[in-house]
LOSEMAR-957704 format. One record per residue: z, y, x of N, C-alpha, C in turn; residue in one letter. Coordinates in pm, whole numbers, plus 50000, padded with zeros to 5 digits. Example, Ala and Ser with C-alpha at 12.3 -4.5 7.8 and 13.67 -1.06 7.14 Angstrom:
<recs>
      nw      nv      nu     caw     cav     cau      cw      cv      cu   marvex
   50780   49431   51319   50780   49550   51230   50780   49670   51320        a
   50708   49775   51285   50714   49894   51367   50787   50003   51290        s
</recs>
This chain:
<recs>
      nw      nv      nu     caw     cav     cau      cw      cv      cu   marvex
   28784   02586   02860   28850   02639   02980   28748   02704   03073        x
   28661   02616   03093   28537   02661   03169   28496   02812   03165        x
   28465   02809   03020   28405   02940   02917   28489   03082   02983        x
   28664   03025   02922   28682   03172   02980   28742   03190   03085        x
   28720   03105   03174   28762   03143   03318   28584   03211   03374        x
   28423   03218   03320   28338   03224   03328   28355   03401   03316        x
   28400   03407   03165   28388   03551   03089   28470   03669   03161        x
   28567   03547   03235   28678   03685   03287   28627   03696   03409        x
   28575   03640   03457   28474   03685   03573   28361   03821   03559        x
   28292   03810   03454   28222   03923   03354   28289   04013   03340        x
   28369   03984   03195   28401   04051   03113   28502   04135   03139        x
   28503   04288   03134   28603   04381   03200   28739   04369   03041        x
   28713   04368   02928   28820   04382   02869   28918   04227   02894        x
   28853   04106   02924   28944   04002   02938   29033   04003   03082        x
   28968   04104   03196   29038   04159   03291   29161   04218   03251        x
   29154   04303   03170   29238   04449   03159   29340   04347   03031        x
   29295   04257   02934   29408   04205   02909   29475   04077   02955        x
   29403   04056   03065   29491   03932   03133   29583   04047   03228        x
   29523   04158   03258   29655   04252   03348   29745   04279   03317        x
   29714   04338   03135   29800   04392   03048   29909   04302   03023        x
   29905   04157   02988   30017   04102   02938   30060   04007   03093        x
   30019   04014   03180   30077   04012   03341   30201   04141   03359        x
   30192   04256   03307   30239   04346   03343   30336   04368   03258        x
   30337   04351   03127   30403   04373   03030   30520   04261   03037        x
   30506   04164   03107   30572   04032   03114   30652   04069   03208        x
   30690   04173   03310   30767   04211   03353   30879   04246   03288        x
   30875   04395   03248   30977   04447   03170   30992   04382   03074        x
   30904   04240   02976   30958   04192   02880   31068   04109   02964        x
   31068   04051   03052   31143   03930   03126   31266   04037   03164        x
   31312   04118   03211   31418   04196   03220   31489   04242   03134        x
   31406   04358   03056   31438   04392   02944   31545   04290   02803        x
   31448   04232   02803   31457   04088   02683   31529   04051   02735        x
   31614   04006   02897   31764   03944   02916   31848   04033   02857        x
   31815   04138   02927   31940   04253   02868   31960   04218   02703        x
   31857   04224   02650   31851   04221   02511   31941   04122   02453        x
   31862   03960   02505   31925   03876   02458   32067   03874   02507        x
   32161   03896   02602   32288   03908   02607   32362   03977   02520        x
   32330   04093   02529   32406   04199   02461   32364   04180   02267        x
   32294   04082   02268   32269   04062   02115   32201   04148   02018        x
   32124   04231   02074   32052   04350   01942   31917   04359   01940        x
   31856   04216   01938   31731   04229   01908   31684   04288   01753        x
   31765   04319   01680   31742   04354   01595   31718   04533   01581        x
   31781   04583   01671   31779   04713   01734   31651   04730   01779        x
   31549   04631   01906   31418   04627   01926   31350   04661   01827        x
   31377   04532   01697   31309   04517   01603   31269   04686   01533        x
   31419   04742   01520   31406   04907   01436   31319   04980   01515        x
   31311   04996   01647   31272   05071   01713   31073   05025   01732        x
   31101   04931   01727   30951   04853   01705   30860   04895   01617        x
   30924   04898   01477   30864   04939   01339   30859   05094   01346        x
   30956   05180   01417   30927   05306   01416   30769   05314   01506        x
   30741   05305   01580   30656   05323   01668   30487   05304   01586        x
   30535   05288   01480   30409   05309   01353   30394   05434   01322        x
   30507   05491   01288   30475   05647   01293   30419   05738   01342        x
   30488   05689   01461   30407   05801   01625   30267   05741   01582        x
   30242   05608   01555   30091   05606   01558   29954   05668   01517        x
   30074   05629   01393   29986   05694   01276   29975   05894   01269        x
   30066   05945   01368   30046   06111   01355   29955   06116   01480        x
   29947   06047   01595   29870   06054   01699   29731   06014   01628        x
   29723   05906   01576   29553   05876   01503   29516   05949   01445        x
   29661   06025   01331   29577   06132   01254   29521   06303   01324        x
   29620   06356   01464   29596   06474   01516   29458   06401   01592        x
   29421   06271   01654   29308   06293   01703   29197   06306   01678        x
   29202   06234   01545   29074   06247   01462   29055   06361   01394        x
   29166   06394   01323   29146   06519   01203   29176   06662   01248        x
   29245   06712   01359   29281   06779   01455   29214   06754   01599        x
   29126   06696   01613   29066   06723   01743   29147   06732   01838        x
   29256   06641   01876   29310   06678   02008   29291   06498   02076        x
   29201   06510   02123   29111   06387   02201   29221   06315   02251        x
   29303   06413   02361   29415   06329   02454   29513   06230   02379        x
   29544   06260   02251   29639   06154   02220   29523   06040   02152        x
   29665   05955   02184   29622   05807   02166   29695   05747   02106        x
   29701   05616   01999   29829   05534   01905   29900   05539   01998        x
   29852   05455   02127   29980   05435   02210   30102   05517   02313        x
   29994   05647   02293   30111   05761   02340   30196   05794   02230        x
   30104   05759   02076   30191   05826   01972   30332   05715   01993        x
   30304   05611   02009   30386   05487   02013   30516   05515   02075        x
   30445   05576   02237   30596   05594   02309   30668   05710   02261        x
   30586   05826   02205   30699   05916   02179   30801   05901   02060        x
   30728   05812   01976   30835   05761   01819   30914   05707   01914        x
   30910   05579   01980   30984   05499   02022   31100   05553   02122        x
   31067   05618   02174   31189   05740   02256   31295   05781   02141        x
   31192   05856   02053   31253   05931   01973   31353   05840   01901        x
   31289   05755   01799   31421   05613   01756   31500   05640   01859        x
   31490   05557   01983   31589   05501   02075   31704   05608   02078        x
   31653   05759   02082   31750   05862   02073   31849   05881   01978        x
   31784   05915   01850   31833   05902   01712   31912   05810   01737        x
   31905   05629   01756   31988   05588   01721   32150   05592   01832        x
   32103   05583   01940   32227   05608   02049   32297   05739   01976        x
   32248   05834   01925   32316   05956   01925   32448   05910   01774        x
   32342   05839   01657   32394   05746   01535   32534   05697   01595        x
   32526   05587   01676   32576   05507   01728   32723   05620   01755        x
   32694   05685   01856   32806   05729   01904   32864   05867   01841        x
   32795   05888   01727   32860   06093   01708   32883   06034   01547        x
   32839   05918   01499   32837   05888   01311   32917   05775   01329        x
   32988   05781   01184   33086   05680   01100   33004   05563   01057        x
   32886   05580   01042   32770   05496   00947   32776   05359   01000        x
   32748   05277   00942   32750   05143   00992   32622   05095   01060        x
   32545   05020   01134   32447   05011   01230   32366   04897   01168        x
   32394   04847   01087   32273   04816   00973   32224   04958   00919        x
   32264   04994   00854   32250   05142   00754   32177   05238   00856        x
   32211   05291   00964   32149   05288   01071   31999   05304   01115        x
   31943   05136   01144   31865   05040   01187   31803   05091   01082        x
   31840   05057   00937   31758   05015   00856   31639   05184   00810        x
   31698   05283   00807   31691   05404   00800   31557   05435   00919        x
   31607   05401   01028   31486   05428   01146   31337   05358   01116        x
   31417   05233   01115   31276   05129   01038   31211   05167   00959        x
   31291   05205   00778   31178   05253   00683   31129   05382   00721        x
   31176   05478   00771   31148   05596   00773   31029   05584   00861        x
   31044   05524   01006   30943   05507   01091   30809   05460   01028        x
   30806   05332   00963   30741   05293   00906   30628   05398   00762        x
   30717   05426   00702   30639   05510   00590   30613   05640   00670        x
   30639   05702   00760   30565   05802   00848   30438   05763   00876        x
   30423   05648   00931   30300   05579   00982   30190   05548   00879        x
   30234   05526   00802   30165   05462   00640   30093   05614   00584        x
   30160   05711   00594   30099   05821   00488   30006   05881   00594        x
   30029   05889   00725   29953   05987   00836   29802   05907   00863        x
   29840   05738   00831   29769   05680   00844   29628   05655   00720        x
   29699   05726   00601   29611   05691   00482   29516   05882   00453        x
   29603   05948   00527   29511   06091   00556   29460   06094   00625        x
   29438   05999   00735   29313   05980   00816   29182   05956   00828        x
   29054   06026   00833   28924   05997   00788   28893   05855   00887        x
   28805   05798   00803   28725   05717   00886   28798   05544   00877        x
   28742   05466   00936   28805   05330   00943   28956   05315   01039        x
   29044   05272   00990   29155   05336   01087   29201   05126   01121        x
   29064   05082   01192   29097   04906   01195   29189   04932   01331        x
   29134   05034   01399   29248   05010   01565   29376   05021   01508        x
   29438   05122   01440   29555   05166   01415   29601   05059   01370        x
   29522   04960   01262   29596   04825   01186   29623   04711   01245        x
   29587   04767   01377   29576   04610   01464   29693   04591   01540        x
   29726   04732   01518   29880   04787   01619   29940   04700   01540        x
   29966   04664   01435   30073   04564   01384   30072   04396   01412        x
   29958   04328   01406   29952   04253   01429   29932   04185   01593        x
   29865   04341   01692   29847   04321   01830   29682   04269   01832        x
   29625   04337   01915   29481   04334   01986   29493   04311   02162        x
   29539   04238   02178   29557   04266   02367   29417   04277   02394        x
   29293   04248   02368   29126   04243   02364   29084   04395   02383        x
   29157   04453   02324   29109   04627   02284   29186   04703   02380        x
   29235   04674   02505   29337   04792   02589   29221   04841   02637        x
   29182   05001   02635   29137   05074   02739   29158   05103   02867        x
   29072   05208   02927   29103   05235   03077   29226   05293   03075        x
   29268   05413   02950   29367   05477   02940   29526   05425   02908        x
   29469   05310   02785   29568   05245   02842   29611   05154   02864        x
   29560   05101   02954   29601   05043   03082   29665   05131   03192        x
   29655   05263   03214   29701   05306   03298   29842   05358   03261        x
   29860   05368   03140   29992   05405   03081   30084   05316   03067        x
   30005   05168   03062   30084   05068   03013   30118   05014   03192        x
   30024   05038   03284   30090   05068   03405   30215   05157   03468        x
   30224   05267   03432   30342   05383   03458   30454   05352   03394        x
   30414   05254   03215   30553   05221   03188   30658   05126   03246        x
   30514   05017   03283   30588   04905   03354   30646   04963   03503        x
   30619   05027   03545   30658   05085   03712   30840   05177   03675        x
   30830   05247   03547   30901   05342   03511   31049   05295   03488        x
   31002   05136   03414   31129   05020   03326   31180   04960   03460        x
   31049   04944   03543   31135   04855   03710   31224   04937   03767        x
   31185   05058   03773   31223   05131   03897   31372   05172   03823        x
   31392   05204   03681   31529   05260   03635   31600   05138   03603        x
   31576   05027   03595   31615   04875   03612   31735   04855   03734        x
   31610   04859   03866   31682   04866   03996   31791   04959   03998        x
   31747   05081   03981   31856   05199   04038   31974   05203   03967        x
   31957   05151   03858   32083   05145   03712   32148   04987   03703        x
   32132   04909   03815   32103   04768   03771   32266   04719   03768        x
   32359   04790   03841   32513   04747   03834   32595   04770   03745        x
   32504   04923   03666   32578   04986   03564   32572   04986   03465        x
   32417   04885   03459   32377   04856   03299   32428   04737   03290        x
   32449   04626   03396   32515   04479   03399   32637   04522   03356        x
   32736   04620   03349   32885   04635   03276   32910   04684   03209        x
   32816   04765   03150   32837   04788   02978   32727   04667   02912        x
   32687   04591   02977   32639   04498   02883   32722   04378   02860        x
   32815   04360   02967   32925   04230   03011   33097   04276   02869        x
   33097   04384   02943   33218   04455   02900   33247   04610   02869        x
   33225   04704   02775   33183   04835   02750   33319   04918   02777        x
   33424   04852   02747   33537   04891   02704   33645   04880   02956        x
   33593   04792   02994   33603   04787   03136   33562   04884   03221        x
   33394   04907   03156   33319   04985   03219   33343   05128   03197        x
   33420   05151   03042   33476   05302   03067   33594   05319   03165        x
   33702   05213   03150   33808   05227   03217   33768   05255   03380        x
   33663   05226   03421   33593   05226   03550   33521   05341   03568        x
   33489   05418   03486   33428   05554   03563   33306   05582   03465        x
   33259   05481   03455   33087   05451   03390   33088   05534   03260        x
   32985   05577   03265   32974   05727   03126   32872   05637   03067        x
   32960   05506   02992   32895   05422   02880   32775   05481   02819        x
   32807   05626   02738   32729   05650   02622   32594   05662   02718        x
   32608   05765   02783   32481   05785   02876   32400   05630   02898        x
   32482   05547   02974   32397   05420   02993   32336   05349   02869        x
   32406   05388   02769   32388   05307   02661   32254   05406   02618        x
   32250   05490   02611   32158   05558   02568   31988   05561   02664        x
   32026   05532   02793   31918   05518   02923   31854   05366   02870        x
   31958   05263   02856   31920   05149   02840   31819   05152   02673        x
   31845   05224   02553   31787   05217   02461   31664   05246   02470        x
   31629   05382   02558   31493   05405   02604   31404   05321   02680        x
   31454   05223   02748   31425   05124   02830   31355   05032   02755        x
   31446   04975   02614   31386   04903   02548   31286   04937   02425        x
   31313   05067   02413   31195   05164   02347   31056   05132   02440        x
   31079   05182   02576   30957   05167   02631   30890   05035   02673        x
   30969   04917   02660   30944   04812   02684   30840   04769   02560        x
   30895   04822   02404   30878   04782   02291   30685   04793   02273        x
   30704   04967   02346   30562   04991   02357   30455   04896   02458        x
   30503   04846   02524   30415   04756   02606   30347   04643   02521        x
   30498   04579   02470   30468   04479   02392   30362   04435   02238        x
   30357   04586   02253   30336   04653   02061   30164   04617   02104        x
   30122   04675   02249   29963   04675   02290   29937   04468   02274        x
   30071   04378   02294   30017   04281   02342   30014   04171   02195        x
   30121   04224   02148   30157   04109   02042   30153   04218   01928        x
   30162   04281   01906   30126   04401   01768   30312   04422   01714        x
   30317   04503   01631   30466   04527   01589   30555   04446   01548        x
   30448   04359   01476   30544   04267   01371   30621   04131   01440        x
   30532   04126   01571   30559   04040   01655   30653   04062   01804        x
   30651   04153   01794   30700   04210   01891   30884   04125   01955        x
   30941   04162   01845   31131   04086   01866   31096   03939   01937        x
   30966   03897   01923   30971   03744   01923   30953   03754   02060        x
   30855   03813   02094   30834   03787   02211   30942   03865   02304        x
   30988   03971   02287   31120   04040   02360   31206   03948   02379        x
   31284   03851   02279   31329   03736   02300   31315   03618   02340        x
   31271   03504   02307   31238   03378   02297   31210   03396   02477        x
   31105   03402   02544   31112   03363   02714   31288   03440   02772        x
   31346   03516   02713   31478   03583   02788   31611   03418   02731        x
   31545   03389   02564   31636   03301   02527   31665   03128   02587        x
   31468   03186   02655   31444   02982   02677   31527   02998   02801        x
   31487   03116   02934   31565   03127   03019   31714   03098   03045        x
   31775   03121   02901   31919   03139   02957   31932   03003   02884        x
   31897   02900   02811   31905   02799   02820   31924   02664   02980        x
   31863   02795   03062   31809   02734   03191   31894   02735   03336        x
   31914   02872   03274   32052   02901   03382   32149   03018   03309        x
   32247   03019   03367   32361   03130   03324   32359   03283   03404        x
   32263   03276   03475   32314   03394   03596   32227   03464   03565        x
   32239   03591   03493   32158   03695   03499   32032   03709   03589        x
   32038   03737   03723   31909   03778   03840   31822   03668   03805        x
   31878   03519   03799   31785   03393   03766   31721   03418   03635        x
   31839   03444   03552   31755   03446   03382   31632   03538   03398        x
   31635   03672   03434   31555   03780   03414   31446   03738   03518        x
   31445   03691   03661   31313   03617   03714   31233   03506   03598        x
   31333   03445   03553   31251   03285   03477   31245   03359   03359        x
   31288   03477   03283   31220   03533   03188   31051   03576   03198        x
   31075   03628   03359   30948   03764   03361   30837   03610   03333        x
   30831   03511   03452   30772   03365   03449   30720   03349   03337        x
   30817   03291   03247   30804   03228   03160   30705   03321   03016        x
   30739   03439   03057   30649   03581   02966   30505   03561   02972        x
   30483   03589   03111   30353   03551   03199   30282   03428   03184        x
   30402   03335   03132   30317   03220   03131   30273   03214   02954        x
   30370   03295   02877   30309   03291   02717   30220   03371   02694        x
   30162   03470   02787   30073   03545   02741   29962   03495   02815        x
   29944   03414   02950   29848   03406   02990   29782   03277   02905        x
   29853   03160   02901   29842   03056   02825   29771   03114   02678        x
   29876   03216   02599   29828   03227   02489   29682   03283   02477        x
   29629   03434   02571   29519   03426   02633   29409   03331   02604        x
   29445   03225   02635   29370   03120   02747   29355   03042   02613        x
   29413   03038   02544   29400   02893   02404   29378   02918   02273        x
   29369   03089   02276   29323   03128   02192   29193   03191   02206        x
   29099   03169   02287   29001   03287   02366   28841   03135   02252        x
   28847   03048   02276   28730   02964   02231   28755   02935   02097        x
   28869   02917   02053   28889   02870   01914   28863   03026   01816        x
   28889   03138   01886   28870   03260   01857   29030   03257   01752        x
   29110   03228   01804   29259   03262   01716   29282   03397   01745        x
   29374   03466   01667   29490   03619   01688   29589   03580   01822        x
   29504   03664   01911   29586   03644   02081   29754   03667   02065        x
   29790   03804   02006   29932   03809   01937   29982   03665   01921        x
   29974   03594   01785   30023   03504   01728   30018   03402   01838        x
   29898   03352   01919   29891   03257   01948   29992   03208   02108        x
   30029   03364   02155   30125   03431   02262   30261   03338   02197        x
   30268   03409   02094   30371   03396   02022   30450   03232   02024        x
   30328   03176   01975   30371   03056   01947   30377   02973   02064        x
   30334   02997   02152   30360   02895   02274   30500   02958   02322        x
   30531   03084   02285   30670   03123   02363   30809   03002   02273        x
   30716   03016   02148   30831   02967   02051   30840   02830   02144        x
   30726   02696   02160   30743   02605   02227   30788   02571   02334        x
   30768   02697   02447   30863   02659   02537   31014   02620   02483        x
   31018   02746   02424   31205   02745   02374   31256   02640   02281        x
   31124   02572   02224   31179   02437   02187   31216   02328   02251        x
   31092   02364   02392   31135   02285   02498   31233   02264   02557        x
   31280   02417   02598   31413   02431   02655   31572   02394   02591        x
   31547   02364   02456   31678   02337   02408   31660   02183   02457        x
   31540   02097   02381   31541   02008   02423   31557   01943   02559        x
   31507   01990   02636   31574   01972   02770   31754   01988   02758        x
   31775   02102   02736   31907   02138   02780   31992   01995   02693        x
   31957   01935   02566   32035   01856   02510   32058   01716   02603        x
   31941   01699   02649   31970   01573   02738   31996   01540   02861        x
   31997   01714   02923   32095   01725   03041   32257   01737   03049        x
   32241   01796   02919   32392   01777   02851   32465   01628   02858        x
   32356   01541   02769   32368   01423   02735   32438   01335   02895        x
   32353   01391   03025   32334   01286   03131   32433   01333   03191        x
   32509   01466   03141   32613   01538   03233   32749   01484   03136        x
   32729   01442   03028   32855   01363   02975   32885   01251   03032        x
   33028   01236   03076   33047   01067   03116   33143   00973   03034        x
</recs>
């Protein structure tokens, strides 16, 4: 404990990723309610695995094409837009079923990433880490991106916050009411596109659904009311990444995984709790 409360005093990258997954624990704690209500973490998941692609064409134009400015993680957000688009547009203009869908964005995303990634000169270990998550490796750059996203997810959060609560409650109400569903539905996919990218810097791809979920799931174990869930989400985010941080930093574990797994424990916690409040609320 000593050690790296010492280093982060020093050390500028244990700064920038104790900020990074501080920040990212926002929009995961919002986001991830929305998610977990409306049930499509599996939708995250597609949109998650695309965001390999963008990577892998951004790693390959910077290296092999010389265009310095891009970065995995810009390549990241623009796949991940792009999915989120594709599929809202799927969703609402195609017959196709939303597995068939999902599944389509995923491989496709995926083997984009794989071939751009294997024409790439040189050691491509950053690009591989995107899957598993490096929170250790955020730059100045991005950090500042992974700043604008988190500011970008709050601010269209707030301003959208009545209209995304009723197509997530009731879709079929919210048309009868005025609300231009598809649009929201489509604002909200980008939301969790850009959320996805935050997460992708903290916990890597493969990990990503877990953590979008599990603090939104332990939450609503906790309370029923939306504004509460999505505060004791952002909390409870903050507290799996800083913890995970923190307990994986001396033993030298995968910060990803080790995020991961304390989120899983809370939420073991939280059922358990919830069973024996249950228990004391039976008479």
């Amino acid at each position: 404990m000593l050690q790296f409360l010492s280093d982060l005093q020093q050390f500028r990258f244990l700064q920038y990723a104790l900020l990074t997954g501080l920040m990212a624990s926002v929009a995961c704690g919002i986001i991830g309610s929305y998610v977990t209500v409306r049930r499509i973490t599996y939708i995250a998941g597609a949109i998650a695995h695309c965001t390999l692609g963008g990577m892998g064409i951004a790693g390959y134009l910077h290296k092999e094409q010389g265009l310095t400015f891009l970065t995995p993680l810009t390549g990241a957000v623009c796949a991940a837009l792009l999915a989120a688009l594709v599929i809202s547009y799927m969703l609402h203009r195609s017959t196709m079923r939303l597995d068939t869908i999902l599944s389509a964005v995923w491989a496709i995303g995926m083997a984009v990433g794989i071939i751009f990634i294997s024409k790439t000169g040189g050691y491509n270990k950053d690009l591989m880490s995107y899957l598993f998550g490096d929170i250790l490796m955020v730059s100045d750059q991005d950090l500042l991106l992974i700043t604008v996203l988190d500011l970008i997810v709050t601010a269209l959060v707030l301003l959208f916050y009545n209209r995304l609560v009723a197509i997530s409650f009731d879709e079929e109400f919210a048309r009868i009411s005025g609300i231009r569903v598809d649009l929201y539905n489509t604002l909200f996919l980008c939301l969790v596109a850009l959320t996805v990218v935050l997460l992708v810097q903290v916990v890597g791809i493969i990990l990503v659904v877990a953590l979008l979920s599990l603090p939104a799931a332990t939450a609503g174990q906790l309370t029923t009311r939306l504004p509460a869930m999505m505060l004791l989400a952002v909390l409870l985010c903050a507290l799996s990444t800083t913890g995970g941080l923190f307990l994986s930093y001396a033993p030298n574990l995968p910060a990803g995984a080790t995020i991961v797994m304390l989120a899983g424990v809370l939420y073991l916690a939280s059922i358990f709790l919830a069973k024996i409040r249950g228990r004391r609320d039976t008479p």
